[in-house]
C-alpha positions in Angstrom: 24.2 -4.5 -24.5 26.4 -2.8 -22.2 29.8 -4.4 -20.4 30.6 -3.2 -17.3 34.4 -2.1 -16.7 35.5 -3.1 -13.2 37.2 -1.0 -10.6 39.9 -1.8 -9.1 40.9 0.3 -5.9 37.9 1.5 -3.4 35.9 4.2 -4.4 35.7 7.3 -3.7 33.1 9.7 -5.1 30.6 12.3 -4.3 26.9 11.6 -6.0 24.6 14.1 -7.4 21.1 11.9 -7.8 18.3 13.0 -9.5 15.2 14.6 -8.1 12.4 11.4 -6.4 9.9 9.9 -8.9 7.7 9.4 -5.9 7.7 12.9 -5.2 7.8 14.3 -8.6 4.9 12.7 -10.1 2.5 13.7 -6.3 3.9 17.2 -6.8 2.8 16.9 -10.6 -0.7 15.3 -9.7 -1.4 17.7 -6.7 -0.4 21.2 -8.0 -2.6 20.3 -11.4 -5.6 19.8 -8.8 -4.5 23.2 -7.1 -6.4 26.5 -8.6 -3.2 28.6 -9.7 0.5 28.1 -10.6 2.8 26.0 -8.8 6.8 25.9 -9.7 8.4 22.0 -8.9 12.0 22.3 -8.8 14.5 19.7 -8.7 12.2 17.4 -10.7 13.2 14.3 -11.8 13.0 14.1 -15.5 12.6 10.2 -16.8 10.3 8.1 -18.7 7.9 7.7 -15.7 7.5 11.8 -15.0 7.4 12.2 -18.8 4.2 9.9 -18.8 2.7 11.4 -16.2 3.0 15.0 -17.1 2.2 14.5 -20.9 -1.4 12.7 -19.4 -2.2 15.8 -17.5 -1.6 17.6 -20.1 -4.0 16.2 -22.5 -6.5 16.5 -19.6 -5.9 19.9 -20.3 -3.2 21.2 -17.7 -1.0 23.5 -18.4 2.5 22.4 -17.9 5.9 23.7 -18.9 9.0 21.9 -18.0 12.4 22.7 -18.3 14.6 19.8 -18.1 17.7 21.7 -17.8 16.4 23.4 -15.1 14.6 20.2 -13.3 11.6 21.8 -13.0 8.2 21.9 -14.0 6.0 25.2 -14.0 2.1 24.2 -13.3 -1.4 25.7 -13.7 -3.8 24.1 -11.8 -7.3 24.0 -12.8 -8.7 24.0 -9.1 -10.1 19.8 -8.7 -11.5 20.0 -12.3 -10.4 18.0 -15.6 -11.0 20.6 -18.3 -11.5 18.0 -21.1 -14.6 15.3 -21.1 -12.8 12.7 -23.5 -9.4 11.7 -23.3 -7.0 8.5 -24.4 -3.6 8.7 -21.9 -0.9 6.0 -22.3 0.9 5.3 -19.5 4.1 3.2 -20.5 4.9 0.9 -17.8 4.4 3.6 -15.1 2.7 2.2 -12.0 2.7 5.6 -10.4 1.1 7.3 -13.3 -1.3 4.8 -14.0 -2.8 4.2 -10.6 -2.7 8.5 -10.2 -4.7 9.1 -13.4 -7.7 6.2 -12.8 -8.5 8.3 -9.5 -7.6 11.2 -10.8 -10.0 11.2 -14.3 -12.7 10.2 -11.9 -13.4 14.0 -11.0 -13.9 14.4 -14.8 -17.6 14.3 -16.4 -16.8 12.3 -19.2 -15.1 8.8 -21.0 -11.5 8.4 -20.4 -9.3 5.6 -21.4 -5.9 4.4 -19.7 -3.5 2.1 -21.6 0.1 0.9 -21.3 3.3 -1.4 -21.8 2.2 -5.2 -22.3 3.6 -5.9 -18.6 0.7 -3.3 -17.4 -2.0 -5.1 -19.7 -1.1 -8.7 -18.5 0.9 -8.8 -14.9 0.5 -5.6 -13.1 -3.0 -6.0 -11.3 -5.4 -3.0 -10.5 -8.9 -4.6 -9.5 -8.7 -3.7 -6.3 -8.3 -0.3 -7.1 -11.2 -0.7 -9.2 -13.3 -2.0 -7.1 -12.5 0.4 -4.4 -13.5 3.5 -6.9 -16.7 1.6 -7.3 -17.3 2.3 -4.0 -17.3 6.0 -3.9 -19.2 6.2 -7.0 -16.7 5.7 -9.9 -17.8 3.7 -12.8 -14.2 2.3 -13.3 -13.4 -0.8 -15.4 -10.8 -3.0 -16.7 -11.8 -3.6 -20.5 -10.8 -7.1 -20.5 -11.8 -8.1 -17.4 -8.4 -9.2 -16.0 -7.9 -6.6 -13.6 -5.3 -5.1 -15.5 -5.3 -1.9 -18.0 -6.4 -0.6 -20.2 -9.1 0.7 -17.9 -12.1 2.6 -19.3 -13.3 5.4 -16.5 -17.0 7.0 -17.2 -16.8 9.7 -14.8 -19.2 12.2 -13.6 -17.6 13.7 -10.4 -16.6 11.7 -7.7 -18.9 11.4 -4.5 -16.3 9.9 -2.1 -17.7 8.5 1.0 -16.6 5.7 3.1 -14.8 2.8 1.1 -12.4 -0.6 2.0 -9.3 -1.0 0.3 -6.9 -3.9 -0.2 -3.6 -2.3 -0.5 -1.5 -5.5 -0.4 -0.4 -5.4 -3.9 0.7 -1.7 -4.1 0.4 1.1 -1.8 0.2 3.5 -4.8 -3.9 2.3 -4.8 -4.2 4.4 -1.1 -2.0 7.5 -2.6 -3.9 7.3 -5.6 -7.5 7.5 -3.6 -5.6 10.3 -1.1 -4.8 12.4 -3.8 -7.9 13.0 -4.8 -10.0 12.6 -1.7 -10.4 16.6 -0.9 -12.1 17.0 -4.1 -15.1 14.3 -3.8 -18.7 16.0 -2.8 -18.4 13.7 0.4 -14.9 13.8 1.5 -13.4 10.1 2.1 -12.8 7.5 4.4 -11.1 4.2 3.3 -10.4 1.3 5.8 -7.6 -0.7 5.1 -8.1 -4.4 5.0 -4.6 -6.2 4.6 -0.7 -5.5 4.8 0.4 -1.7 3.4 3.7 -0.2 2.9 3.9 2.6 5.2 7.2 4.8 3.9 5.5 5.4 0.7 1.7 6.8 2.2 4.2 9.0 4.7 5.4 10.3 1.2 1.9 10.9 0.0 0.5 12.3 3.0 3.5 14.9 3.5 3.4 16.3 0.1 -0.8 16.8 0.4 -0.1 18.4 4.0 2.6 20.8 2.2 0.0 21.9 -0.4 -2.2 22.6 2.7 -4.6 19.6 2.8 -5.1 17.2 6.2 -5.0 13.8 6.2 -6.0 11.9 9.6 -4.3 9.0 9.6 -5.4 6.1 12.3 -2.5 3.7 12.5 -2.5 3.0 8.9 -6.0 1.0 8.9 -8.2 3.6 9.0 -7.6 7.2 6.9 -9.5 10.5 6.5 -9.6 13.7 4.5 -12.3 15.8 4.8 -14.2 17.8 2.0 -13.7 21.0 1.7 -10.1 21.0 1.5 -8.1 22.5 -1.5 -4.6 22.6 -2.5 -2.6 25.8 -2.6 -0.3 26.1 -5.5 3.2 27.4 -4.2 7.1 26.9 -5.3 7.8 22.7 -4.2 11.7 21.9 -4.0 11.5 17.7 -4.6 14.5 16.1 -2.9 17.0 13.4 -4.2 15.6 9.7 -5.0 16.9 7.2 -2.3 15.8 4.3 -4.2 18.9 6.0 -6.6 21.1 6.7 -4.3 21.0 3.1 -2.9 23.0 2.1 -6.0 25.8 3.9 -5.0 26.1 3.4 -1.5 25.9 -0.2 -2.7 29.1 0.4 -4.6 31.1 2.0 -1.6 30.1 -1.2 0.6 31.0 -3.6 -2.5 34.5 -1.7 -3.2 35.4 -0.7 0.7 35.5 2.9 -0.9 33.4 6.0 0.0 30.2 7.3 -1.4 28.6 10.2 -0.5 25.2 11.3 -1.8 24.4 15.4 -1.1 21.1 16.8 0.0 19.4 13.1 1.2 19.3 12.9 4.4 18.0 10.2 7.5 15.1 12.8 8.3 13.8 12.0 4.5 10.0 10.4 4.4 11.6 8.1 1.8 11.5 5.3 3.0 14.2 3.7 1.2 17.1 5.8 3.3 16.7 3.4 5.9 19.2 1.1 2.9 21.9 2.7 4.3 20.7 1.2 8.1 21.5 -2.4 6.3 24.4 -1.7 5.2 25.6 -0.5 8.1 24.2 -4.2 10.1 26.8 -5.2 7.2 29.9 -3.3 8.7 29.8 -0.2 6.3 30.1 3.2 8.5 27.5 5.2 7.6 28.0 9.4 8.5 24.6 11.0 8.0 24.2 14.9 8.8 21.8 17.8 7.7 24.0 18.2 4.3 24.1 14.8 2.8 24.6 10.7 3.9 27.8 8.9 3.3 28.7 5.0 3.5 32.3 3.7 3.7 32.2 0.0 3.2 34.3 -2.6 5.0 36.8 -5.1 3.9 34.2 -7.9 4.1 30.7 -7.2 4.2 28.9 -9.9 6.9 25.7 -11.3 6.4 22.4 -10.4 7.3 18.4 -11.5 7.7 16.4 -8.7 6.7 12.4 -8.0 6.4 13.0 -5.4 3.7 9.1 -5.2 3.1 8.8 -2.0 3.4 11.7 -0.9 1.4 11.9 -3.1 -1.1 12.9 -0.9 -4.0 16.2 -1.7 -2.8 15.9 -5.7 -2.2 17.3 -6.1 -5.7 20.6 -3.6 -4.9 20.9 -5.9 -1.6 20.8 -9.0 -3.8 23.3 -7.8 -5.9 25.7 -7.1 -3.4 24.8 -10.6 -1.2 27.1 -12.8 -2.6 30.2 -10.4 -1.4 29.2 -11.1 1.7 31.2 -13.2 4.0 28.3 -15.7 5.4 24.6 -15.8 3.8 22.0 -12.6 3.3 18.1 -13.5 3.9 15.7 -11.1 2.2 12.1 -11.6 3.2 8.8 -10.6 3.3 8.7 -9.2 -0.2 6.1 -10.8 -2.1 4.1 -8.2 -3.3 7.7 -7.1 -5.4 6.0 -10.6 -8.2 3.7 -7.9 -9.5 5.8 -5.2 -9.8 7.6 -4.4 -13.4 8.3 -8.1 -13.5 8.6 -10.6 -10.9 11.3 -9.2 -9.2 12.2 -12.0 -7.0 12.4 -14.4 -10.0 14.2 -12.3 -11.5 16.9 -11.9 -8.7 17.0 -15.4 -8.3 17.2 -16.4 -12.1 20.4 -14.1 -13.0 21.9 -14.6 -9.9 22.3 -18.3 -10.8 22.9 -17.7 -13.7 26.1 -15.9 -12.6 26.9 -19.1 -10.4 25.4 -17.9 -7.4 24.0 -20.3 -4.7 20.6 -19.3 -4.0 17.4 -21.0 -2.2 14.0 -18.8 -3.7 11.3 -18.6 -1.6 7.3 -17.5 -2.1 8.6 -14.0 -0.3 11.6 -13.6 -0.7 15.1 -15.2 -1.5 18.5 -16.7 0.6 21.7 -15.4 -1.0 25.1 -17.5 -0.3 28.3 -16.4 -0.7 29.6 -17.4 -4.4 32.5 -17.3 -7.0 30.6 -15.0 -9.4 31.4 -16.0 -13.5 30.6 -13.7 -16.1 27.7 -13.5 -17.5 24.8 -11.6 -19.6 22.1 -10.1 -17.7 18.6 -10.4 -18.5 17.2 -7.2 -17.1 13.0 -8.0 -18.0 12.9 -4.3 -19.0 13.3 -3.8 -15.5 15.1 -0.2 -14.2 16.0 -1.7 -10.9 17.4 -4.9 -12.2 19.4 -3.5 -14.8 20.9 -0.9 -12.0 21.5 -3.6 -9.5 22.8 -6.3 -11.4 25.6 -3.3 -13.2 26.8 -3.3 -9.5 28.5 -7.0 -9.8 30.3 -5.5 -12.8 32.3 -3.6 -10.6 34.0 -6.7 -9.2 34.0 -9.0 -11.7 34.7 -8.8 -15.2 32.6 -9.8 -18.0 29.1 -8.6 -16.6 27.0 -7.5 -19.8 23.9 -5.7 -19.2 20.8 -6.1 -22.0 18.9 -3.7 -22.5 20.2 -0.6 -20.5 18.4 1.6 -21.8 15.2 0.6 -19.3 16.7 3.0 -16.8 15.5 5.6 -18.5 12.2 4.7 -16.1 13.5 6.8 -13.6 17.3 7.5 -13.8 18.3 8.1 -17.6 21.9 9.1 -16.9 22.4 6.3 -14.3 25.4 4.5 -16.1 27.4 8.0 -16.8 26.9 8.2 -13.0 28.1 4.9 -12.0 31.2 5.5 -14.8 31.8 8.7 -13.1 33.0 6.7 -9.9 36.2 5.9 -11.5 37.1 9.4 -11.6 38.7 10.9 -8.2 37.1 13.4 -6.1 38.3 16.1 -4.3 36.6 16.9 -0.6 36.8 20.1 1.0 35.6 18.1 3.9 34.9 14.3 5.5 
């Protein structure tokens, strides 16, 4: 249990955020498929990279990384898994877990994928599955409920034309991309529902750095030739905006300053565009080649907001709605139920909880503006509702967060970052 210690003036502080999980554990993936040695720096270094590097590993890739150093040296064994037998344990890493069933499917042998208990009961992959099936992948869940552990028999993966329902994460597409220049036929996959674009932008421009093509037909229709190979080179991963979002929450919840270096609005990370809501909100918002900064108002207004494709931040909006001065509508976030728990219970549970009027809905939630009590948070070994919740402690006394050591997920130092905001900064420039 962790108590959060209010602040009392504005804030004023300048962020360092670790490196993107999203791009890390691509990066990771990609330069272990490359034939040579790549160098990732600026890696983030969490519970979700650890799982995902530790799996390649005993698929016999040879990786060294130096967590002082963020970075991870890699020798890639060219589209081949050097072992033909292999059990990987994933945690609770969606990322990781979707990677690796595409990935082992280039193997010639029996590979086994296991997790947390949220991964074995509520976090679907069937319709990855059944899209490896496809393209030749004997790929199964062993208890038939869709969900891990999934058993893979692989003996090289023929590719080919395939349809895909993306709906429920857009980490089955990046998964199949991944891997697509190393199938005998290349691949095509039709999508057949909704996809979040901002993370398949992520996936295609790390591929197209390590020199492979994707053609990408108004995200319904993708290709990547055979033939193709990665080139290993030196990868500089830039700062997560899903983290940063935290603290840009904090200047628009304090009417202080925040300022996050190296991010900026030309990011494929989808989750930059946060800052775009905020400033709907009446935050200023300065955003140049060096960094993005958000200076919050004296009342934040409210807003109605499709945050469907960035919805790794609907939980840091959340935390901040009830601030604002009239109500905040988030929508069109269903697919966020199958995600490390169901996220939008979850919102709407410890919100009221904390006295907070709110109206939940099958996509999404309505926020009112509240007198917020104290109260103990719940965070469902959750990362982002553990950060996002911490954010109401900085107004009102009293908030006690369970569990905080779930951030470890994907930003282990994340509450010596958020303590560090008490501390005043010096700027050599505004």
């Amino acid at each position: 249990m962790l108590e959060i210690e209010p602040i009392r003036d504005p804030v004023d502080a300048i962020v360092t955020v670790p490196g993107s999980k999203s791009y890390t554990n691509r990066a990771l993936l990609i330069a272990s498929l490359a034939k040579g040695h790549s160098r990732l720096t600026g890696a983030l270094f969490s519970d979700d990279t650890r799982y995902m590097y530790e799996a390649l590993r005993k698929l016999g890739i040879a990786i060294a990384a130096n967590e002082d150093r963020c970075s991870f040296d890699v020798v890639g064994s060219g589209g081949k898994i050097p072992v033909n037998r292999a059990d990987l344990y994933v945690g609770n890493s969606g990322t990781t877990t979707r990677s690796l069933v595409s990935y082992v499917g280039l193997g010639k042998g029996e590979y086994l994928i296991d997790g947390d208990e949220p991964m074995r009961r509520s976090r679907p992959i069937s319709d990855l599955l059944d899209c490896l099936r496809q393209i030749g992948v004997n790929a199964r869940s062993q208890y038939d409920n869709g969900c891990l552990p999934v058993i893979v028999c692989a003996n090289g993966l023929q590719g080919g034309r395939a349809r895909l329902n993306a709906s429920k994460s857009s980490q089955f597409l990046t998964s199949l991309m991944l891997v697509a220049p190393y199938a005998v036929n290349g691949l095509e996959i039709e999508i057949i529902d909704k996809l979040k674009k901002p993370y398949i932008d992520i996936t295609i421009s790390v591929m197209e750095t390590f020199g492979v093509q994707v053609v990408n037909h108004d995200y319904r229709y993708f290709q990547i030739a055979s033939g193709q190979k990665y080139e290993p080179r030196e990868y500089a991963i830039e700062p997560d905006a899903s983290s940063a979002s935290y603290f840009f929450a904090a200047a628009a919840l304090t009417g202080g300053r925040v300022r996050v270096n190296n991010l900026t609005s030309d990011s494929t990370q989808g989750d930059t565009r946060f800052v775009d809501i905020l400033e709907k909100m009446g935050c200023r918002v300065n955003r140049n080649s060096s960094g993005i900064e958000v200076m919050g108002p004296e009342q934040l207004t409210g807003i109605d907001v499709d945050m469907n494709a960035i919805s790794d931040t609907a939980l840091t909006l959340a935390a901040i709605a009830p601030f604002a001065g009239e109500r905040v509508v988030i929508r069109n976030i269903q697919h966020t139920r199958w995600q490390e728990t169901d996220r939008i219970h979850a919102m709407v549970t410890e919100l009221r909880k904390l006295g907070v009027h709110v109206v939940e809905h099958q996509d999404g939630v309505e926020i009112y503006p509240s007198e917020i009590k104290s109260a103990e948070i719940d965070t469902y070994n959750d990362h982002r509702v553990a950060m996002s919740f911490s954010l109401i402690g900085l107004k009102v006394p009293g908030i006690r967060i369970k569990n905080p050591d779930c951030v470890s997920k994907t930003f282990p130092t994340y509450f010596d970052v958020l303590a560090s905001l008490r501390q005043p900064v010096h700027r050599t420039n505004s």
